[in-house]
N, C-alpha and C positions, 0 to 999 in steps of 0.2 A: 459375114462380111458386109452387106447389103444393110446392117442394123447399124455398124460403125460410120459406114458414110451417110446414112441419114440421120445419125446424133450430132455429127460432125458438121453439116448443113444446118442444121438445126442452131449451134451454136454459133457456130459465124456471123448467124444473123440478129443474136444478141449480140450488139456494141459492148455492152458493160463486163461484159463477159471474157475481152480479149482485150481489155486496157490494160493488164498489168504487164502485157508481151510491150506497151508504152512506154512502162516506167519500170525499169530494170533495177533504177538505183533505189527507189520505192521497195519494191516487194522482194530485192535485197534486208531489207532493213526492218520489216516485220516481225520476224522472230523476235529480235533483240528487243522492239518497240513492245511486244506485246509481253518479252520479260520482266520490261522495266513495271511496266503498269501490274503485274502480276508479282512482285516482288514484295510488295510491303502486306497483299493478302495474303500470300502463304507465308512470311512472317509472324503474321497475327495468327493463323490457321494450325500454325505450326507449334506457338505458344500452346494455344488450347490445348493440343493432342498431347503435348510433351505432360502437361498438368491430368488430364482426361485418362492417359492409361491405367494411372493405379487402379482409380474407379470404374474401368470400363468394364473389367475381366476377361480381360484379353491380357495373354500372359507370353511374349516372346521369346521367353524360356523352354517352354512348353508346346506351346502352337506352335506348327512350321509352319503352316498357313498365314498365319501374322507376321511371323517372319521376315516372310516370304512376300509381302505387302510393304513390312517395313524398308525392307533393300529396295523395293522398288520404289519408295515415296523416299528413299534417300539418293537412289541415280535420279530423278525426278527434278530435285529440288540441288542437287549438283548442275544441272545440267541448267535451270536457271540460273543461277550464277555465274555461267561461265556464258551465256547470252549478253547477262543482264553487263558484265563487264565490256563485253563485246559494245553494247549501247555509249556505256557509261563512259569508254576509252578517254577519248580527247577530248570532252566538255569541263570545264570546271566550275559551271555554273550549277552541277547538279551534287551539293553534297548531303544533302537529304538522303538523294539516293546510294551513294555513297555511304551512308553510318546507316541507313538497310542493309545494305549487302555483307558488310562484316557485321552485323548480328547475326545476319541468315546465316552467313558462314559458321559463328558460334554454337548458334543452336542447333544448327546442323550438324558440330561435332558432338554434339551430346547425345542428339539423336544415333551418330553413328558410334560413340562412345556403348550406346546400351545394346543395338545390332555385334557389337562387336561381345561384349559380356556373353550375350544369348550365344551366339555360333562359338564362342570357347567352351561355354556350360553343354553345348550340345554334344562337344568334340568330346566332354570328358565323361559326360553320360552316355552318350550311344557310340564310342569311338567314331576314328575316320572310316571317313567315303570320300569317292571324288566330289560329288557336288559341295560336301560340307570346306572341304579344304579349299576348292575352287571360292565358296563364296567368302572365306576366310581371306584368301589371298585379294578377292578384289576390294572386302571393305577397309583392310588394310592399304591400301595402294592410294584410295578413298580419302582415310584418314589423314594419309602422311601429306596428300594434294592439299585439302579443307586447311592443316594446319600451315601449309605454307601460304596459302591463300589471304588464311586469316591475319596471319604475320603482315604481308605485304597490306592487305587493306587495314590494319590498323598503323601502319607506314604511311597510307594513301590518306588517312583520317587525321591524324594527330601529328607528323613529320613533313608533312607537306611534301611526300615520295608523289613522282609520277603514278598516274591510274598503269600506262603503259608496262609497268613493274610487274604490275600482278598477269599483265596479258604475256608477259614472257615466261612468269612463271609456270603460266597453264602451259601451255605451247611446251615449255623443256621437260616439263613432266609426263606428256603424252607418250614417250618410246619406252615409255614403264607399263603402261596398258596394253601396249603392243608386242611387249617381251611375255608378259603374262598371259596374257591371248595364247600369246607361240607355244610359253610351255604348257597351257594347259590341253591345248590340241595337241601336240606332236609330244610331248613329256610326261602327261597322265596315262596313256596307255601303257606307256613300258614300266610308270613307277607304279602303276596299280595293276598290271599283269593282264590288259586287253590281247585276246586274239584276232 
């Protein structure tokens, strides 16, 4: 207890420390700030890897460990996207950034295009489990967001569609993650026979 109030003392009397309790509408706005600037390098990052696997021998057919990397560098780089959008909303000074983010979006479904191949090829060689069907259902749910996303940002790109199109789209598609959540907590015990 006596260690928290002298960090705490400690800190207060760094100024620089306690400006962002100043700027509310600032350190609101970092995430998205630091997606935007992060979007065209894992882009390019993202090229390389997509080109890089055949020769890497790393096999996501095979490895569940790669896998298991690859779902994660694919909610990752989702999760950019729906920042970088968040940034990008109501400026239309930024189309640069804009014909970024529907590549990102593209190459991201190819990325989850091969996640998706590996966890069917996994389902049909080691049958189901819950994990396997779980991560099935979520890169599917993945998918079907990335391609409405992509739709709408090449609406945003080439139609001269509102950026705010694509922010509605993410938003009405979230009670689909929410439903899947539900069955997979409260629906996977009774369909895979938990005591």
């Amino acid at each position: 207890m006596q260690l928290s109030v002298f960090y705490s003392r400690i800190l207060k009397k760094i100024p620089h420390l306690n400006n962002y309790r100043n700027y509310p509408s600032a350190t609101n706005k970092i995430a998205p700030i630091i997606a935007t600037i992060f979007s065209p390098v894992v882009l390019i990052t993202l090229f390389i890897y997509l080109i890089a696997i055949p020769f890497g021998g790393k096999d996501p057919y095979k490895d569940r460990d790669f896998l298991l990397i690859f779902n994660l560098m694919l909610l990752g780089v989702m999760a950019l996207i729906v920042f970088s959008i968040a940034e990008t909303g109501g400026k239309k000074s930024q189309k640069f950034n804009k014909i970024v983010l529907f590549t990102l979006a593209i190459v991201t479904l190819i990325i989850n295009l091969v996640a998706l191949s590996a966890i069917l090829y996994r389902l049909g060689v080691f049958g189901f489990t819950p994990n396997r069907v779980a991560v099935l259902g979520s890169n599917l749910l993945i998918f079907g967001n990335l391609i409405l996303i992509a739709i709408d940002l090449f609406k945003v790109n080439f139609k001269n569609a509102e950026m705010n199109r694509v922010e509605r789209t993410i938003s009405r598609y979230l009670p689909f993650y929410a439903i899947w959540t539900l069955f997979v907590t409260f629906g996977f015990p009774v369909m895979f026979g938990y005591k």
